[in-house]
N, CA and C atoms of all chains as a GROMACS GRO file, in nm:
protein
  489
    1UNK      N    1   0.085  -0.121   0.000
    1UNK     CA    2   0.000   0.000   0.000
    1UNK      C    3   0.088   0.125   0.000
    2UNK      N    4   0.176   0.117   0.080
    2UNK     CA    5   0.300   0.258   0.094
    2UNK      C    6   0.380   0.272  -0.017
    3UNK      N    7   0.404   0.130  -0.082
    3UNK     CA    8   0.488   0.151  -0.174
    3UNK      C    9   0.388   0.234  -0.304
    4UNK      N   10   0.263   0.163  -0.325
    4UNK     CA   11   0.182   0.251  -0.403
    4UNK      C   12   0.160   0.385  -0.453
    5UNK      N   13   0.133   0.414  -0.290
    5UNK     CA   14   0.122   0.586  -0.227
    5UNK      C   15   0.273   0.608  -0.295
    6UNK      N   16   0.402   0.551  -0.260
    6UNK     CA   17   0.498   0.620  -0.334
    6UNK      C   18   0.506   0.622  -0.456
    7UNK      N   19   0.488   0.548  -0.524
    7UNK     CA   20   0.509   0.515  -0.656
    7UNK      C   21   0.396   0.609  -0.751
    8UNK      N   22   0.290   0.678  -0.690
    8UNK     CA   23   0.190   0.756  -0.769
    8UNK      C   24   0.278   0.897  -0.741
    9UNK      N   25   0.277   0.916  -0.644
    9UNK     CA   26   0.341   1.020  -0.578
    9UNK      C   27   0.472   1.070  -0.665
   10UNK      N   28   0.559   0.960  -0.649
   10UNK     CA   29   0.661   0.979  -0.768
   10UNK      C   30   0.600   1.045  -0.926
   11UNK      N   31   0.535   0.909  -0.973
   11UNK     CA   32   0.477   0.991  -1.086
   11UNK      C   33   0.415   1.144  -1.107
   12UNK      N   34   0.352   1.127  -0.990
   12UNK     CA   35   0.321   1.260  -0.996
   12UNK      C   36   0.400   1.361  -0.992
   13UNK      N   37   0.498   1.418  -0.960
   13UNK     CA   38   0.625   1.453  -0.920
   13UNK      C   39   0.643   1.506  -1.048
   14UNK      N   40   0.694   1.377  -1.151
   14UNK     CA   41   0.750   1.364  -1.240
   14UNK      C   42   0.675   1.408  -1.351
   15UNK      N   43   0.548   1.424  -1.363
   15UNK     CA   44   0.442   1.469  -1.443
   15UNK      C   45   0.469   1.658  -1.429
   16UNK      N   46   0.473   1.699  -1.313
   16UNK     CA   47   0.460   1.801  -1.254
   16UNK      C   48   0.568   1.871  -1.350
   17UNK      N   49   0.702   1.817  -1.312
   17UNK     CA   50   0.797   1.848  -1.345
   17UNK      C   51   0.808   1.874  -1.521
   18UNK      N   52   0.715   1.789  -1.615
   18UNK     CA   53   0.770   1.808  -1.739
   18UNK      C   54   0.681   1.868  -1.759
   19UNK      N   55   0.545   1.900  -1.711
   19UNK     CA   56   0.450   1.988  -1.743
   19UNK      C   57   0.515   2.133  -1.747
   20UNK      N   58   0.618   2.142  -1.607
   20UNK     CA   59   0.648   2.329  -1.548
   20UNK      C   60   0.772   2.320  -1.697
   21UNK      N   61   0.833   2.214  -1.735
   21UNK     CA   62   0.971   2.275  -1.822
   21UNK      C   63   0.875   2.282  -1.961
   22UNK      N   64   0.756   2.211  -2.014
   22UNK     CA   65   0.715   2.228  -2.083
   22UNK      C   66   0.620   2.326  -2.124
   23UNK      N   67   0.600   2.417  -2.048
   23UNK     CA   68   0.444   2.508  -2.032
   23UNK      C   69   0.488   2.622  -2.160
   24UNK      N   70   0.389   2.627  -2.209
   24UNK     CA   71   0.409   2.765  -2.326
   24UNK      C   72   0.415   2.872  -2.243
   25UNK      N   73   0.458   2.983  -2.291
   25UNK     CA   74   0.456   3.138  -2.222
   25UNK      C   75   0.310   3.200  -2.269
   26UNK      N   76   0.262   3.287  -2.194
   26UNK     CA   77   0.124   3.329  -2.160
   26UNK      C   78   0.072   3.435  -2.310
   27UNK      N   79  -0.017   3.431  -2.333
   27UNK     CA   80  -0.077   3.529  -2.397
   27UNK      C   81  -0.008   3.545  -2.606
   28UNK      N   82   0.019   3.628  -2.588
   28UNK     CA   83   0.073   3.704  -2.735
   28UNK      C   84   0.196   3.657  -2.817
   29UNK      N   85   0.197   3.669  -2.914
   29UNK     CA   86   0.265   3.579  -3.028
   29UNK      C   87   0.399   3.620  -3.009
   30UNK      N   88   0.500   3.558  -2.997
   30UNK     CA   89   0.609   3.592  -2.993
   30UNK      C   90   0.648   3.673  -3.114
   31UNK      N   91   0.671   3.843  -3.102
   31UNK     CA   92   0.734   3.898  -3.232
   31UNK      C   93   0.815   3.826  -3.355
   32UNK      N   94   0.887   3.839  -3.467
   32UNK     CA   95   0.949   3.738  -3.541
   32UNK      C   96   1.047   3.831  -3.594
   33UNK      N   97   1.151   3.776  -3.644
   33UNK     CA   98   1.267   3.848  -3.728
   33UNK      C   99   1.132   3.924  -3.852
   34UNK      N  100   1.156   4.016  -3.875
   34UNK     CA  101   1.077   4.136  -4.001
   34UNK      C  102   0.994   4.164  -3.921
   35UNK      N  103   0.923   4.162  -3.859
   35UNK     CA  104   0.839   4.192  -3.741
   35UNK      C  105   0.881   4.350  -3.707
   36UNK      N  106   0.814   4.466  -3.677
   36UNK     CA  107   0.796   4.545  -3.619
   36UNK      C  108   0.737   4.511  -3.464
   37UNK      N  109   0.896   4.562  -3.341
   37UNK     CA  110   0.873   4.546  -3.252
   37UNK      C  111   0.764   4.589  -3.202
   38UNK      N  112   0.675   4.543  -3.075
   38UNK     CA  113   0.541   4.597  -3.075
   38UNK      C  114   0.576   4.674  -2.927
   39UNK      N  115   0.497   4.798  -2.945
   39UNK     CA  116   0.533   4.967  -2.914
   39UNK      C  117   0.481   4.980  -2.790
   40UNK      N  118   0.604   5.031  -2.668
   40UNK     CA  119   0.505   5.039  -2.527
   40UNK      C  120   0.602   5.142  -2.473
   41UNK      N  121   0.536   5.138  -2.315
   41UNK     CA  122   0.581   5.252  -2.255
   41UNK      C  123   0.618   5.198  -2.142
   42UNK      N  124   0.738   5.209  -2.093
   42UNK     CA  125   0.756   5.164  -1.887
   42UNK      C  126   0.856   5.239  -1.825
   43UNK      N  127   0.834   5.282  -1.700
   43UNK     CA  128   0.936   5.330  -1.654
   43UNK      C  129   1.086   5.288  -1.642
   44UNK      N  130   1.160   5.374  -1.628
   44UNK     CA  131   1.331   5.297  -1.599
   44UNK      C  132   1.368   5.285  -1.412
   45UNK      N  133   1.447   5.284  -1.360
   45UNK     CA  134   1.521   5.254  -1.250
   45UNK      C  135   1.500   5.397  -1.222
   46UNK      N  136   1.531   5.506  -1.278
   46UNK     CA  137   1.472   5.653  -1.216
   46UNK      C  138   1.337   5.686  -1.226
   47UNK      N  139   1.263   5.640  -1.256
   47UNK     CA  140   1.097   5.655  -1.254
   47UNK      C  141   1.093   5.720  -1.376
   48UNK      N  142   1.132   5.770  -1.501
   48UNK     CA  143   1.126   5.821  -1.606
   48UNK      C  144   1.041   5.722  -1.668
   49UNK      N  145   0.995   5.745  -1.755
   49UNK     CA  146   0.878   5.675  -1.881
   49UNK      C  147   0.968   5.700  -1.983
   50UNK      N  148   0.981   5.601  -2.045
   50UNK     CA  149   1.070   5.565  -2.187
   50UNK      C  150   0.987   5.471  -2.303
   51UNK      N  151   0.914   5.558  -2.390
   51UNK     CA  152   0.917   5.441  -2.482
   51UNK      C  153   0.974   5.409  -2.633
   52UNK      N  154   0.947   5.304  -2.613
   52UNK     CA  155   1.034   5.248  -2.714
   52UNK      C  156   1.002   5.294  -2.850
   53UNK      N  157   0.871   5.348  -2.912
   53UNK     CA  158   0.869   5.422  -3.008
   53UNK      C  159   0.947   5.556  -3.064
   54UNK      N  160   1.006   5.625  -2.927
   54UNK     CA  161   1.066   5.748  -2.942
   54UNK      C  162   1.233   5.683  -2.988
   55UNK      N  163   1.277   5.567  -3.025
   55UNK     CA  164   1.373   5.560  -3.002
   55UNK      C  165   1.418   5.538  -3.189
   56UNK      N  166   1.261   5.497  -3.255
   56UNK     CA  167   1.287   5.520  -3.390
   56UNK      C  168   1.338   5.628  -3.481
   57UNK      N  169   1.430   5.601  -3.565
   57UNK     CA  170   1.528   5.676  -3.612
   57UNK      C  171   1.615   5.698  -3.625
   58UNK      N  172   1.658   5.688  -3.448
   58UNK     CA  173   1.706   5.773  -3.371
   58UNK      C  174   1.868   5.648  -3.360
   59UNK      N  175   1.835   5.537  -3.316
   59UNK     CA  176   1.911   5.419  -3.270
   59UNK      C  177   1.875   5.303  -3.308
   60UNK      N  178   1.969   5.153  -3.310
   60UNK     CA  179   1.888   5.062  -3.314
   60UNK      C  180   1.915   5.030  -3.175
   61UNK      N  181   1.848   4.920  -3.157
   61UNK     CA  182   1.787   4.913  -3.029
   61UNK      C  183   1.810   4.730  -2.950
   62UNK      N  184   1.875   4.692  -2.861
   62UNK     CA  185   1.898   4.605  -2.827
   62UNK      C  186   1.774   4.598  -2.664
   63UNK      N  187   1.680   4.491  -2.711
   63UNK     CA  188   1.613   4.498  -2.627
   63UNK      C  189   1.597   4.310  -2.554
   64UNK      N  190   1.674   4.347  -2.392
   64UNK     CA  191   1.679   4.232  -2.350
   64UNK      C  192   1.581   4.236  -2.237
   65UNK      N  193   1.494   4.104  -2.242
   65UNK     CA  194   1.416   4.057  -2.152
   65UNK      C  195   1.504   3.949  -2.013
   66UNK      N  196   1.488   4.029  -1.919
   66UNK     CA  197   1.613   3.908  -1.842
   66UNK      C  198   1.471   3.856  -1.723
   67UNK      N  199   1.523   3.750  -1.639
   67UNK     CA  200   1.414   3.685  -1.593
   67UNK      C  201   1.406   3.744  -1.446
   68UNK      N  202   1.492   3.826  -1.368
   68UNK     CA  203   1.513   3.881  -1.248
   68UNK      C  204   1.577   3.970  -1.203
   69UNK      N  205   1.566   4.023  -1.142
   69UNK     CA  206   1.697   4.176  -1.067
   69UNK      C  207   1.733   4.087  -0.994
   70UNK      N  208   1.910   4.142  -0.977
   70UNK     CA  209   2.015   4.095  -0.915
   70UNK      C  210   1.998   3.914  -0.912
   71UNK      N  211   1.988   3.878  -1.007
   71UNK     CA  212   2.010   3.732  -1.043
   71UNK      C  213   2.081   3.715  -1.139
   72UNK      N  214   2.119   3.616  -1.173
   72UNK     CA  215   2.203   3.587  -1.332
   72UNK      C  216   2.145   3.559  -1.457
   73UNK      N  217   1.974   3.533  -1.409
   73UNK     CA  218   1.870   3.487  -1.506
   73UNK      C  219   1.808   3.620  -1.612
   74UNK      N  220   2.122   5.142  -2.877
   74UNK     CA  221   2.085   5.154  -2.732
   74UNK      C  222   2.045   5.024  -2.658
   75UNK      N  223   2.048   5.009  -2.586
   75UNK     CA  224   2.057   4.892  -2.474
   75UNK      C  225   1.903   4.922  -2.393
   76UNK      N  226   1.829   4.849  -2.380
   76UNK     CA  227   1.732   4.840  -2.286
   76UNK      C  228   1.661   4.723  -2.193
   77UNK      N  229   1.676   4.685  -2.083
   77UNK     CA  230   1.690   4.583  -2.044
   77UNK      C  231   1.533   4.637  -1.954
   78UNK      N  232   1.467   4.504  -1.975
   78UNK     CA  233   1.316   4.484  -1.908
   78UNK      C  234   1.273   4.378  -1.833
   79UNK      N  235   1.200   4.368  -1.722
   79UNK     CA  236   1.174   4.270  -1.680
   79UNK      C  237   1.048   4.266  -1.567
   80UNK      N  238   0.982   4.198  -1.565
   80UNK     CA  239   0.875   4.244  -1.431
   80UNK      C  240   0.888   4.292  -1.302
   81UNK      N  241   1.003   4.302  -1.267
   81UNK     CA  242   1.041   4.343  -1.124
   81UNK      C  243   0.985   4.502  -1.122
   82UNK      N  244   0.994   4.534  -1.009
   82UNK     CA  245   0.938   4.681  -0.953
   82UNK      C  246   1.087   4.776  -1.018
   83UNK      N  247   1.047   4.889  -0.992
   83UNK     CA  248   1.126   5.038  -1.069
   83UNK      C  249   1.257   5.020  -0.885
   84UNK      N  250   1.214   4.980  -0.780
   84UNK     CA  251   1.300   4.996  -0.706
   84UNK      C  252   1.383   4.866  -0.735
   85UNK      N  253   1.395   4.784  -0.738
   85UNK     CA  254   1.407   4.626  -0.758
   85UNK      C  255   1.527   4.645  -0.888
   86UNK      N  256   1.430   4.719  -0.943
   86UNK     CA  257   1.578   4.760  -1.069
   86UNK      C  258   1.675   4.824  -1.059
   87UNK      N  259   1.648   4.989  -1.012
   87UNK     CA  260   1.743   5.033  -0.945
   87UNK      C  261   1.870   4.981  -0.881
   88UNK      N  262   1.822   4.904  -0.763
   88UNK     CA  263   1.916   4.851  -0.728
   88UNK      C  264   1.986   4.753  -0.776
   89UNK      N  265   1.933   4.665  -0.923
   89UNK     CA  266   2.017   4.591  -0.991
   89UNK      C  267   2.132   4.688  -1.060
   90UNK      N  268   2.082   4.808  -1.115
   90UNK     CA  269   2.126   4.889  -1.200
   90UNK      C  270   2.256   4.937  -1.097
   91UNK      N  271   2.234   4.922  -0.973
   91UNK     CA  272   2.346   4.965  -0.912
   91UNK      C  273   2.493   4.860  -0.911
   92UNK      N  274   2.389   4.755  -0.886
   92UNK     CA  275   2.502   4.639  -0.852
   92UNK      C  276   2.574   4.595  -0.966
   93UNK      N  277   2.502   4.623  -1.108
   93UNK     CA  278   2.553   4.621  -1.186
   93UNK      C  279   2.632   4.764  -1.272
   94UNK      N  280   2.595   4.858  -1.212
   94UNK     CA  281   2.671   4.988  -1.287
   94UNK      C  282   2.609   5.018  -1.420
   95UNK      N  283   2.465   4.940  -1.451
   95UNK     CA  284   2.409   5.002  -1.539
   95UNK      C  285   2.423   5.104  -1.620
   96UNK      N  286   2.484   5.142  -1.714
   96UNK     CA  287   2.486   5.281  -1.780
   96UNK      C  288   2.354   5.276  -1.892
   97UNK      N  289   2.277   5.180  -1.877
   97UNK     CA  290   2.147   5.155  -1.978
   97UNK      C  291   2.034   5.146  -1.886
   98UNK      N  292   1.893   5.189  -1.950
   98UNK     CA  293   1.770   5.185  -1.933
   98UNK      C  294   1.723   5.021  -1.862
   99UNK      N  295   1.691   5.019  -1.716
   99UNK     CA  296   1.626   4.839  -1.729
   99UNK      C  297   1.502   4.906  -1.694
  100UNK      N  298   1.391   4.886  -1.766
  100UNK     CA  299   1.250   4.865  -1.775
  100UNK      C  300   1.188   4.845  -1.652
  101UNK      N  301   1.084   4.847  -1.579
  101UNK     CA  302   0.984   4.760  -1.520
  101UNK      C  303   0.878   4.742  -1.540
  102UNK      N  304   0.866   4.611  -1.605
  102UNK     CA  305   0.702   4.586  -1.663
  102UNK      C  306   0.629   4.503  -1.535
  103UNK      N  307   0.556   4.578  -1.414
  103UNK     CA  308   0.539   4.507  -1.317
  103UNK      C  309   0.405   4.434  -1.334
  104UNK      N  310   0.329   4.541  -1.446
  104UNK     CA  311   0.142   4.489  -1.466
  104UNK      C  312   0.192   4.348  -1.572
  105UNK      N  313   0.303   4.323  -1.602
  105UNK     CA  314   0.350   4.223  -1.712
  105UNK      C  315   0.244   4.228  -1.866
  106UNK      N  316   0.208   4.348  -1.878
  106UNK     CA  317   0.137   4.374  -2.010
  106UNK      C  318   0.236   4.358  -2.126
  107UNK      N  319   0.337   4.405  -2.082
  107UNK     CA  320   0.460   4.399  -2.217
  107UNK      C  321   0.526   4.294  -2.243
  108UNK      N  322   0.568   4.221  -2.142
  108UNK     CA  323   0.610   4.055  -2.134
  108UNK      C  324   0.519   3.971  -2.217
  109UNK      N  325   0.400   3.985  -2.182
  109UNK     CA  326   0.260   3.885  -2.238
  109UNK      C  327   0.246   3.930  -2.358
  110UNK      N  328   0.262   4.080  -2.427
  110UNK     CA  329   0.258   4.106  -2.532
  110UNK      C  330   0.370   4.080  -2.666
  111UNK      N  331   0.475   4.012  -2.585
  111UNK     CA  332   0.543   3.975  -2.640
  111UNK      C  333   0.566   3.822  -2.644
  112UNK      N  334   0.425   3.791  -2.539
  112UNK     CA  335   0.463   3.673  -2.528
  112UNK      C  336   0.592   3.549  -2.484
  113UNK      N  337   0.609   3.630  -2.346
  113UNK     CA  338   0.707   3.612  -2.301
  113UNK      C  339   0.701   3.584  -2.186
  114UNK      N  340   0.595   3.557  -2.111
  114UNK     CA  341   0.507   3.606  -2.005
  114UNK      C  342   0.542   3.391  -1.942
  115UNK      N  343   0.590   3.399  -1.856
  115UNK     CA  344   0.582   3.231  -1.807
  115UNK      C  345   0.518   3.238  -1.709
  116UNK      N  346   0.380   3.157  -1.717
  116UNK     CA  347   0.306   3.156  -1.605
  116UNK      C  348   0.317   3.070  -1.490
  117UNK      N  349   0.421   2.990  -1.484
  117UNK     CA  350   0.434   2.912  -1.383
  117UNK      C  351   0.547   3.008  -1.263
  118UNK      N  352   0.666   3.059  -1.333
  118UNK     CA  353   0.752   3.136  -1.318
  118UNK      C  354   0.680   3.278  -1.254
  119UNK      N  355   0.585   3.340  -1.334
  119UNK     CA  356   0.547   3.478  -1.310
  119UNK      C  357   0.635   3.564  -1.348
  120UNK      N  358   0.751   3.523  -1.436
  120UNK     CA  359   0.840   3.642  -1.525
  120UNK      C  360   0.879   3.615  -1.610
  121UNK      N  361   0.931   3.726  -1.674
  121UNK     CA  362   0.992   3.701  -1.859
  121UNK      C  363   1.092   3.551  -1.848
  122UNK      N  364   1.045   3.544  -1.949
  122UNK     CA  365   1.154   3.441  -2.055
  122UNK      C  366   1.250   3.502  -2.136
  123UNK      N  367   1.389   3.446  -2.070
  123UNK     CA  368   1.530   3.568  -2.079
  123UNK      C  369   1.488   3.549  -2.275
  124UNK      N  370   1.503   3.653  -2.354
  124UNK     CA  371   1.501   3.677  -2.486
  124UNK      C  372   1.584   3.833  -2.539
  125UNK      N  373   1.639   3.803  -2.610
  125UNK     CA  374   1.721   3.946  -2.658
  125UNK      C  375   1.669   3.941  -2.805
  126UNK      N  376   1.642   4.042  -2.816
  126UNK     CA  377   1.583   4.109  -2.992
  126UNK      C  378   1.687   4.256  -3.011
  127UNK      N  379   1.725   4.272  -3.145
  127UNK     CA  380   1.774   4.356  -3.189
  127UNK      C  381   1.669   4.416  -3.307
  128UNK      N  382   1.684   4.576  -3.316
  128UNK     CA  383   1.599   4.626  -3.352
  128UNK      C  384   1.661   4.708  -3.437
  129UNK      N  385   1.644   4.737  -3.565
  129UNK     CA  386   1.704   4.869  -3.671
  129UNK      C  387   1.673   5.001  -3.640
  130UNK      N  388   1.689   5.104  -3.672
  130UNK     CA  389   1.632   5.219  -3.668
  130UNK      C  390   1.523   5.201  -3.709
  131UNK      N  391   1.436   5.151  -3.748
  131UNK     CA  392   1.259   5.133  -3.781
  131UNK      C  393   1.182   5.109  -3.700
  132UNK      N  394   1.327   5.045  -3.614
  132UNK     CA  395   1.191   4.925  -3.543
  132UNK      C  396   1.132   4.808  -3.588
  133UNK      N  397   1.229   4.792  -3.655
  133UNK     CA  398   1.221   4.597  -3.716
  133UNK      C  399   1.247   4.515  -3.652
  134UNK      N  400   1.252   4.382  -3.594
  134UNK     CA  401   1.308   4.312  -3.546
  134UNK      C  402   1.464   4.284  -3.650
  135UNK      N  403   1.580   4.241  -3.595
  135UNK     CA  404   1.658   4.169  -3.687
  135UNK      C  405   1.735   4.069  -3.631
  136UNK      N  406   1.715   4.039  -3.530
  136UNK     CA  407   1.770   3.930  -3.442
  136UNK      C  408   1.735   3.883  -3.353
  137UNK      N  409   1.686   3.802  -3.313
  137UNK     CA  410   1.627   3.729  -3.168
  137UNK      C  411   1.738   3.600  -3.130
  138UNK      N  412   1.748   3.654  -2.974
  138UNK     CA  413   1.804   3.489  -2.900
  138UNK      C  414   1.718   3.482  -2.771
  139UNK      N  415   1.699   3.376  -2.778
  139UNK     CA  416   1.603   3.299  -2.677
  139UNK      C  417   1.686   3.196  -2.577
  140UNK      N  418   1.632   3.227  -2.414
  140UNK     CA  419   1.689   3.124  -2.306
  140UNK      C  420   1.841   3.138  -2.315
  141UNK      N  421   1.910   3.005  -2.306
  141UNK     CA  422   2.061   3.032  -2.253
  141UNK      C  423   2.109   3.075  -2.379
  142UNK      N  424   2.060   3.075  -2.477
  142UNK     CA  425   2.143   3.166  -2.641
  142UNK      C  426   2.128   3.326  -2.593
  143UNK      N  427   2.070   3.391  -2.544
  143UNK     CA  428   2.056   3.468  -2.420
  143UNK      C  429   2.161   3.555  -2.343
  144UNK      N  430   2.184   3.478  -2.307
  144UNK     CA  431   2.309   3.506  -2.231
  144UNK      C  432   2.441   3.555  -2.255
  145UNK      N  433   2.458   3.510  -2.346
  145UNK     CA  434   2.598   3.503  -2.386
  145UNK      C  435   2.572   3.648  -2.497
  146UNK      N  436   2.621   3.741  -2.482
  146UNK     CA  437   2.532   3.877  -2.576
  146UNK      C  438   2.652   3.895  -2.728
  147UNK      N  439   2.717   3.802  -2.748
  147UNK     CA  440   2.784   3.847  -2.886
  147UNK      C  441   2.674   3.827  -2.956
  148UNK      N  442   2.597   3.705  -2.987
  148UNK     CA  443   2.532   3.743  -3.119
  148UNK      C  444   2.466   3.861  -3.102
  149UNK      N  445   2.406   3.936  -2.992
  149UNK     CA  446   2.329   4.051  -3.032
  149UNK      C  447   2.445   4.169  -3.079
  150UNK      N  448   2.606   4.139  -3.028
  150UNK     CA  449   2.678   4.248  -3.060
  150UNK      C  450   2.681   4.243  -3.227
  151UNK      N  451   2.716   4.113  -3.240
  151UNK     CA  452   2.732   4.119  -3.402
  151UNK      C  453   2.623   4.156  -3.505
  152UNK      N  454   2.526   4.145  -3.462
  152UNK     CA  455   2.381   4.182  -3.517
  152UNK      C  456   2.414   4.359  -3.535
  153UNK      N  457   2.452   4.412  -3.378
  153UNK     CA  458   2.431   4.590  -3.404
  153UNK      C  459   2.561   4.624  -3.488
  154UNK      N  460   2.680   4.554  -3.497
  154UNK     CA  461   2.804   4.604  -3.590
  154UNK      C  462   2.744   4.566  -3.693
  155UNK      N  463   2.680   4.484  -3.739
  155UNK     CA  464   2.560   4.465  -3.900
  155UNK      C  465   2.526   4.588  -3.958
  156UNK      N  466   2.438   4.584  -3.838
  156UNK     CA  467   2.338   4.693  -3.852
  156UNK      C  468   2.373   4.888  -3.905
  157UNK      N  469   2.477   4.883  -3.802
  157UNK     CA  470   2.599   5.004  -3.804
  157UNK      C  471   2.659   5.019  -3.951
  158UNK      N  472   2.695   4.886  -4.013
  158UNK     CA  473   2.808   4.913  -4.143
  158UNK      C  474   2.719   4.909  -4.232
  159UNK      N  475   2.578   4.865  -4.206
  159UNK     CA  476   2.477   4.903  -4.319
  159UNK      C  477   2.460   4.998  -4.351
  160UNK      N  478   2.424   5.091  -4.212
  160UNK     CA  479   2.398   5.236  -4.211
  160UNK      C  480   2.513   5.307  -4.214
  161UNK      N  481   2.664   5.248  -4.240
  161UNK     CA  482   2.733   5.328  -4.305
  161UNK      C  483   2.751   5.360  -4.463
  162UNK      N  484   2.708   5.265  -4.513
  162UNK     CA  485   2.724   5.241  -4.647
  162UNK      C  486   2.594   5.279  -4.749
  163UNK      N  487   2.710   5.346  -4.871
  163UNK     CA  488   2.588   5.478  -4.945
  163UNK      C  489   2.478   5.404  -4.998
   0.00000   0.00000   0.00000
């Protein structure tokens, strides 16, 4: 019976696990190479509003999505 | 230009921007409208999916790296020296 309880348990685990590495990301189409980046507004680290439309023309533009502050992600 | 984004709060950044000496813009998309709109949005996580895009003066996309291709930022350097000797040339 315990070994059971473990052995679902495990699976389950293991289900869990390829579900979280497998999960799509939420909502909207990932932009594409020819793609016109799509146009917003957010503050910076000084509370300024920057958007990324004002920057046409002007620069190109290296825009990185990182996964955390003060992490390596 | 360099702009680095991510869902964390405007203070949260700051102080990355410190620890790192930031001389570039990091974003805070905290409502995660811009993440999701880019579809970038991991809902198990609750934050971006590390991705670097390079952009022309238009506002084109011309390069994307995704996850640990990510990281490592030459291809986005080599993408903007592209980009640069294009726009040097008549």
């Amino acid at each position: 019976m315990a070994r059971a309880f473990l052995t679902l348990l495990m699976l389950g685990l293991c289900g869990a696990v390829v579900a979280w590495v497998q999960h799509p990301a939420e909502a909207g189409r990932t932009p594409k190479i020819g793609d016109f980046a799509p146009d917003f507004t957010l503050p910076d680290q000084d509370h300024r509003p920057l958007r990324l439309g004002d920057l046409r023309g002007k620069s190109n533009v290296v825009l990185a999505f990182y996964v955390k502050a003060s992490t390596f992600g | 230009m360099v702009l680095g984004i991510s869902v964390d709060r405007v203070e949260d950044n700051a102080r990355f921007a410190r620890e790192i000496a930031a001389s570039f813009p990091l974003l805070s998309d905290t409502s995660q409208e811009v993440t999701r709109r880019y579809g970038l949005f991991d809902p198990v996580l609750r934050m971006a999916r590390r991705t670097t895009f390079v952009l022309d003066k238009e506002g084109i996309i011309r390069h994307i790296e995704a996850g640990g291709d990510a990281v490592d930022p030459e291809g986005a350097i080599q993408m903007c020296s592209m980009l640069k000797r294009k726009e040097s040339q008549p």
